[in-house]
C-alpha positions as CSV (number, residue, x, y, z in Angstrom):
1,X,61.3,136.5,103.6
2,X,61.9,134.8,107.3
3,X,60.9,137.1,110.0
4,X,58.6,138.4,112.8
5,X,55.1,138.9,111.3
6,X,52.0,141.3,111.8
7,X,49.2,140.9,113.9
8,X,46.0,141.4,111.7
9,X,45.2,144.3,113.9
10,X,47.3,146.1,112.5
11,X,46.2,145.1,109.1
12,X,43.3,145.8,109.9
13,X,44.0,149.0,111.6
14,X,45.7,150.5,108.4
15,X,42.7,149.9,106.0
16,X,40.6,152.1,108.3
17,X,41.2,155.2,106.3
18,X,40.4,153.7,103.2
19,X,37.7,152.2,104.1
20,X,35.9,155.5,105.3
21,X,36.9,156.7,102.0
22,X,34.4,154.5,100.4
23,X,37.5,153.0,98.8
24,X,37.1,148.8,98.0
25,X,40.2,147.1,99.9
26,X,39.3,143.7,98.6
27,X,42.1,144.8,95.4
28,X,44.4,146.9,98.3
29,X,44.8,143.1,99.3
30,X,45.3,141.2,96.6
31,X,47.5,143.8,95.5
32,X,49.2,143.4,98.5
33,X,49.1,139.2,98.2
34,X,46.8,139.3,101.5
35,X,44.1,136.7,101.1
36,X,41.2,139.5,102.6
37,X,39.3,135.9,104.4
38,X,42.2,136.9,107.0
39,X,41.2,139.6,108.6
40,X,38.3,137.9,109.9
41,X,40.5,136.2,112.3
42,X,41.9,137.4,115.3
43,X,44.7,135.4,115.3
44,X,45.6,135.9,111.9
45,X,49.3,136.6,110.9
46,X,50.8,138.5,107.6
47,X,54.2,138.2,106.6
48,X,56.0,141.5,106.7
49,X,57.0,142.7,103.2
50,X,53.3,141.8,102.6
51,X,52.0,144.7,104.8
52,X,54.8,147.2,103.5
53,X,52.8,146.6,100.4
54,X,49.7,146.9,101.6
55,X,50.9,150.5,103.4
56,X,52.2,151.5,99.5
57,X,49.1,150.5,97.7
58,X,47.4,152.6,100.4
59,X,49.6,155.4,99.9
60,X,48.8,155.5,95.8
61,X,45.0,155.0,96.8
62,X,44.6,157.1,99.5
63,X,47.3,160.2,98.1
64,X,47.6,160.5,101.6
65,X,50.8,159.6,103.4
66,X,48.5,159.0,106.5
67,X,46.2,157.0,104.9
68,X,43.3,158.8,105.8
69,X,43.8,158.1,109.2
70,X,45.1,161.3,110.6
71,X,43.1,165.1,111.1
72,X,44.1,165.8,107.8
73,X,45.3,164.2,104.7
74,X,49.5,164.7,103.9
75,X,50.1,165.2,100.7
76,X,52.3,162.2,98.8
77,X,56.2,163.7,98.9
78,X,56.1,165.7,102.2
79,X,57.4,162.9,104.0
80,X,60.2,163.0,101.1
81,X,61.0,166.9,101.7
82,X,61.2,166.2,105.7
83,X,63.9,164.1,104.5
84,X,65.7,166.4,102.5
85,X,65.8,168.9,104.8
86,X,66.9,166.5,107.4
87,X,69.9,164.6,105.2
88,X,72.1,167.7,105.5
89,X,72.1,168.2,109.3
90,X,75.1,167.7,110.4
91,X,73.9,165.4,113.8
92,X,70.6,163.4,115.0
93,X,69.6,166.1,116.9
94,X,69.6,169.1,114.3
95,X,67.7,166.6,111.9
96,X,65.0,166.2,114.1
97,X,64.7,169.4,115.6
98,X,64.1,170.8,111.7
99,X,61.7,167.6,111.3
100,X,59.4,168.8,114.3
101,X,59.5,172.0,112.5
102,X,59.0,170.8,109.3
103,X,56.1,169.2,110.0
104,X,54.5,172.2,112.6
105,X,54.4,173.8,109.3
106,X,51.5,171.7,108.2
107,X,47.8,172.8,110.0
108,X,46.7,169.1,111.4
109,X,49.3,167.3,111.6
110,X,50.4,165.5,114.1
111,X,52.5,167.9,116.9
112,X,55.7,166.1,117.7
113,X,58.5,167.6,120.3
114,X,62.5,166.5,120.7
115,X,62.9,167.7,124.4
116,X,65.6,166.6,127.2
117,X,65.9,167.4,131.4
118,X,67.9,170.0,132.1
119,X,70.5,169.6,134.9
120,X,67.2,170.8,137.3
121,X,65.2,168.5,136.4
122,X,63.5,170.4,134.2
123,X,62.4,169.4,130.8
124,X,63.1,171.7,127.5
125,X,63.0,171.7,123.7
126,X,67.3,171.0,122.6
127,X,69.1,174.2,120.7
128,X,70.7,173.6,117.7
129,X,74.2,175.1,119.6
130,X,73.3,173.5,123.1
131,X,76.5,172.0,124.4
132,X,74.8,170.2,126.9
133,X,72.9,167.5,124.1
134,X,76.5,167.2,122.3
135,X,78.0,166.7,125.2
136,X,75.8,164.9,127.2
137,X,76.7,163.1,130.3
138,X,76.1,159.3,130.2
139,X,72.3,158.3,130.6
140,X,70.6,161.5,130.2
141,X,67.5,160.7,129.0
142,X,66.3,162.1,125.6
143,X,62.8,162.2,124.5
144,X,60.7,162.1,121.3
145,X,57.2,162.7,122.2
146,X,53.7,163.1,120.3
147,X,52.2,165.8,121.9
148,X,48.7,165.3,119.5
149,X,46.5,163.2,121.2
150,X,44.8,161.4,118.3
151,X,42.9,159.2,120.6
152,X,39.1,161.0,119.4
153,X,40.1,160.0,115.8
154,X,39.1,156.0,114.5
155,X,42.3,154.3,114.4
156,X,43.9,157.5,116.0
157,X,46.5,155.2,118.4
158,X,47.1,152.9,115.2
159,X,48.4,156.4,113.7
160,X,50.4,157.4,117.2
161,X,52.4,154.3,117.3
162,X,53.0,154.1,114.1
163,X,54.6,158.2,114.5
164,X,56.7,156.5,117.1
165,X,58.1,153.5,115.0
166,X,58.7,155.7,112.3
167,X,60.3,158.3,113.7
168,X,62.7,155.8,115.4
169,X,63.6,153.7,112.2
170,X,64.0,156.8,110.6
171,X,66.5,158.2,113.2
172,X,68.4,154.9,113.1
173,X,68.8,155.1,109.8
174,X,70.0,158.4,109.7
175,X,73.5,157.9,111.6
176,X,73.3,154.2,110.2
177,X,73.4,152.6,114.0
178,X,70.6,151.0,115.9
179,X,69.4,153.7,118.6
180,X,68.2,152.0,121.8
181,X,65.3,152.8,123.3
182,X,65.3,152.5,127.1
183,X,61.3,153.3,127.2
184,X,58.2,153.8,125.1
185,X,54.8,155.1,126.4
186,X,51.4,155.7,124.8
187,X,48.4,157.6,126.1
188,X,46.1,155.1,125.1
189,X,45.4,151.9,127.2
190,X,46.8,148.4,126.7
191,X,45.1,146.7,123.5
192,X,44.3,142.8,123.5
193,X,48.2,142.8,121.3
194,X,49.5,144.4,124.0
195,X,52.5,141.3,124.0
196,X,53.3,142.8,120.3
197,X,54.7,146.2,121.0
198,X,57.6,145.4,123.1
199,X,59.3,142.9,120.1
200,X,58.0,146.5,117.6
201,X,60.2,148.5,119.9
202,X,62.3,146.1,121.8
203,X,61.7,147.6,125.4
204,X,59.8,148.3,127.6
205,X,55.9,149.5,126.5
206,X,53.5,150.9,129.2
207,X,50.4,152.0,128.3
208,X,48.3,154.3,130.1
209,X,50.5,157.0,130.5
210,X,50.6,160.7,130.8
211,X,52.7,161.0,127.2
212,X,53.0,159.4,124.1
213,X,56.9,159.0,123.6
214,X,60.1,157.4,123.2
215,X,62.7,157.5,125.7
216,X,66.5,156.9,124.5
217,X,70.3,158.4,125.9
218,X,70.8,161.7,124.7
219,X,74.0,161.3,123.6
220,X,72.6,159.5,120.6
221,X,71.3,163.3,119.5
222,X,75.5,164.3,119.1
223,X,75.9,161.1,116.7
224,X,76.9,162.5,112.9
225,X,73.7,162.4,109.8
226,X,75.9,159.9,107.5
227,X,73.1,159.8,105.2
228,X,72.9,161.7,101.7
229,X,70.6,162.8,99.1
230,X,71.4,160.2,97.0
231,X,71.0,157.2,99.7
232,X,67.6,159.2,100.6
233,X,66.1,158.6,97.0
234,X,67.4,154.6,97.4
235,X,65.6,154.6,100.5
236,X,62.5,156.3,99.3
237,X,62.6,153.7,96.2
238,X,62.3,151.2,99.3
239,X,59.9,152.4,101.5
240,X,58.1,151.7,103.6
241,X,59.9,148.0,104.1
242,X,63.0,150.0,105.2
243,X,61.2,151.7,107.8
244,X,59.1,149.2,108.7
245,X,62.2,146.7,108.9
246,X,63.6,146.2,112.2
247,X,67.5,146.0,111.4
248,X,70.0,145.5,114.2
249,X,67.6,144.8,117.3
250,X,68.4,141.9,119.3
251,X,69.0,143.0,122.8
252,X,66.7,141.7,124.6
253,X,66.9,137.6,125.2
254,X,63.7,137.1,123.3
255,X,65.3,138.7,120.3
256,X,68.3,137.0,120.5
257,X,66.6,133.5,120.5
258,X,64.9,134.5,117.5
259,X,68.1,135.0,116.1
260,X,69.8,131.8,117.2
261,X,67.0,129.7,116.2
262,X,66.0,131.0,112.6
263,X,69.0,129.8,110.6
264,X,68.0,126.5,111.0
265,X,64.9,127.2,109.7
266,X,66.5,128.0,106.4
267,X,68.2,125.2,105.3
268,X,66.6,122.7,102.8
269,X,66.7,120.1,104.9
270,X,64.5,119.2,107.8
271,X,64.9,121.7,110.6
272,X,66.2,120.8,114.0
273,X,66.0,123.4,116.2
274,X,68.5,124.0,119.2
275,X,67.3,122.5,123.0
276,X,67.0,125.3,125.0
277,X,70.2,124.1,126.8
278,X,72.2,124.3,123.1
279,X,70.8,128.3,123.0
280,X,71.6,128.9,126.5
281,X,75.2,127.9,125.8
282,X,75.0,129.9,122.2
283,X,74.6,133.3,124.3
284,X,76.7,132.3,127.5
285,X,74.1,131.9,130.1
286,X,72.8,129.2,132.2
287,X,69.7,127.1,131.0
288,X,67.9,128.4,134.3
289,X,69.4,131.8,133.4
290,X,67.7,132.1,130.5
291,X,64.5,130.7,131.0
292,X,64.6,133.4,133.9
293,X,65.4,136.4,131.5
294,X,62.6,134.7,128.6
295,X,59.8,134.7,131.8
296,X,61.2,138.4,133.1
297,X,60.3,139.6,129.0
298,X,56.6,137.7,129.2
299,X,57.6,134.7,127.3
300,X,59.1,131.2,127.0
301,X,61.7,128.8,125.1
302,X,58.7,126.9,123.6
303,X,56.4,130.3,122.4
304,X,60.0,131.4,120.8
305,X,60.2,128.2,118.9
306,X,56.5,128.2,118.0
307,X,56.5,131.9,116.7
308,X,59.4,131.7,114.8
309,X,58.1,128.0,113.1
310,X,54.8,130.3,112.6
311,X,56.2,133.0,111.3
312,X,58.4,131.2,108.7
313,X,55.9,129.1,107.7
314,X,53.6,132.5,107.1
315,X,56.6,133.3,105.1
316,X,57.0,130.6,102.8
317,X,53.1,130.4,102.4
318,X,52.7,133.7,101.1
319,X,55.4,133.5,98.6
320,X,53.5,130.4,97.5
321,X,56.6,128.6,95.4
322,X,57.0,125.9,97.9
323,X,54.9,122.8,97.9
324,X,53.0,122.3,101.8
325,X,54.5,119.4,102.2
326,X,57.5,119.9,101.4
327,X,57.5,123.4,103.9
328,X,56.5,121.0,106.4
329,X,59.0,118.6,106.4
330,X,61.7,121.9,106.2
331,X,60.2,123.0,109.2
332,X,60.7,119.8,111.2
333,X,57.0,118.3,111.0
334,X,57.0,114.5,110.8
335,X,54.5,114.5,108.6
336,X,51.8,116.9,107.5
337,X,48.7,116.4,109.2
338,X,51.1,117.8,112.3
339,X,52.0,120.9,110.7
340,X,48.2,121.3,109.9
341,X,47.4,120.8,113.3
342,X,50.1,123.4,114.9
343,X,49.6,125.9,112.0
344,X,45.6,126.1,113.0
345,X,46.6,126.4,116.7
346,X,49.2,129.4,115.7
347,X,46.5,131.3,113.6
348,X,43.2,129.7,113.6
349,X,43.2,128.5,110.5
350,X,44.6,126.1,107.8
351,X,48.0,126.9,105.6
352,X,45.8,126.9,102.5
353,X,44.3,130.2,103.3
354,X,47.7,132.0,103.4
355,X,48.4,131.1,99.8
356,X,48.3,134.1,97.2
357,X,45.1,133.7,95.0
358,X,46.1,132.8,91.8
359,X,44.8,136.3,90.5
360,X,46.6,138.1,92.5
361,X,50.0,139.9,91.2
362,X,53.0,138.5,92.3
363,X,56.0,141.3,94.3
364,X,58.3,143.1,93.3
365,X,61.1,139.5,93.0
366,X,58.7,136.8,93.2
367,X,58.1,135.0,90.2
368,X,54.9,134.8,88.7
């Protein structure tokens, strides 16, 4: 699997439920084909379909679809009935009107809200009949906020963002379209990852704010539920990789470098990646253009190239079935005491350490 990684804050983050559970997470790793010597490094990367393990093996440890990290525990198979209840709506905003009701059912839980402005200005909770969401003039902001502030709780803003990615991969996934997000906002204050979040929602991520929420166009609330019972139950067979996933982004210029540039890490062959100038001329700008719009989003042509090298190579390490120096020479290293060199200065440590223990037990796919 080539793709953006996880900070090991957020592995970390995850196991804190567990952990005050008294439960061991050594095996929650190695089940998860995390080498646990990671998270004592703050610069520490895990490959993605390796922490949507680690978030199921949680789940079946914890019974709690929280994972001990909210008020109260959620039973295993509410998130499921949410679902059901939400498949047969017949738009976006019906489904998640009965989801914010589905779950204000539950004592503890966290208390979410769908609201939009009203033509004064004023903000209120959508109707199921209200003309004005279905037929909502261009730009009217939407918003799905948090209104729990889970900030007293340990690992309480690990818990709110997560509500927030959720909820939005779940609504994507619902009307089968990307849904844009114009603006996200936590109560909480900016962490030392801060840089993370706005490639986790690509936009714009303030911190500090008076809300926890996610901003979008309204319009998005008329768009037709085009998912079924049936594609639920696929979906759930998944999870949580699908809604962890982050399918169809790529509109800001940082994500759609990444895209240019990670083909050519795929090929057998020794990778050559694109100049910037080659990119630039790939997505129909100017090379000053771009490395305007990269410095605008808090990032450059040479961090993209490094992060997706990283983040491939994290990849590839974790599935263990290629030989180091052979990965390497795929991703373009002359030789490897290079690629040792640059892989410590990406994550603080050698290549060795992200290879699955031998004990461990190998993914769902990955031969043993």
């Amino acid at each position: 699997m080539t793709g953006p990684t996880i900070a090991v804050h957020h592995v970390r983050a995850v196991l804190g439920g567990a952990r005050r559970a008294g439960l061991d997470t050594v095996p929650l790793l190695q089940a998860a084909g995390i080498a646990p010597l990671l998270l004592g490094d703050d610069r520490a990367r895990v490959a993605a379909d390796r922490f949507a393990r680690l978030v199921k093996e949680l789940h079946r440890a914890t019974d709690d679809e929280f994972l001990g990290l909210g008020p109260r525990p959620s039973r295993r198979g509410t998130f499921a009935m949410m679902g059901l209840a939400c498949v047969g709506c017949p738009d976006l905003g019906t489904a998640l009107e009965r989801a914010v009701r589905f779950y204000g059912l539950f004592p503890g839980g966290p208390e979410m809200a769908v609201t939009m402005p009203c033509r004064n200005g004023e903000p209120r909770v959508p109707d199921r009949d209200d003309r004005d969401i279905r037929d909502a003039s261009p730009a009217r902001p939407a918003e799905f906020s948090l209104l729990s502030d889970l900030r007293p709780y340990p690992e309480g803003t690990f818990l709110a963002e997560s509500v927030l990615i959720i909820w939005h991969r779940l609504s994507s996934w619902l009307i089968g379209r990307h849904i844009p997000l114009s603006d996200v906002c936590f109560v909480h204050p900016a962490p030392a990852h801060a840089h993370e979040y706005e490639l986790l929602f690509d936009c714009a991520v303030r911190f500090g704010a008076p809300r926890t929420a996610a901003v979008f166009d309204a319009r998005w609330l008329a768009a037709p539920v085009v998912q079924d019972e049936a594609a639920l139950a696929a979906m759930l067979r998944r999870a949580p990789a699908d809604l962890l996933s982050r399918r169809e982004y790529g509109t800001t210029f940082t994500e759609r470098v990444r895209r240019t540039l990670a083909p050519a890490l795929r090929s057998p062959g020794p990778a050559r990646l694109p100049e910037a100038a080659e990119v630039a001329a790939r997505l129909a700008v100017s090379p000053a253009t771009l490395r305007r719009r990269l410095q605008a989003e808090g990032t450059s042509y040479q961090r993209l190239k490094d992060a997706v090298r990283r983040d491939a190579a994290i990849s590839a390490l974790a599935a263990g079935r290629e030989p180091i120096a052979a990965l390497a020479a795929r991703l373009g290293f002359s030789e490897d005491t290079a690629f040792h060199r640059a892989f410590r200065r990406w994550t603080g440590t050698t290549p060795g350490a992200y290879r699955l223990h031998p004990s461990a037990p190998a993914l769902p796919g990955q031969q043993s």
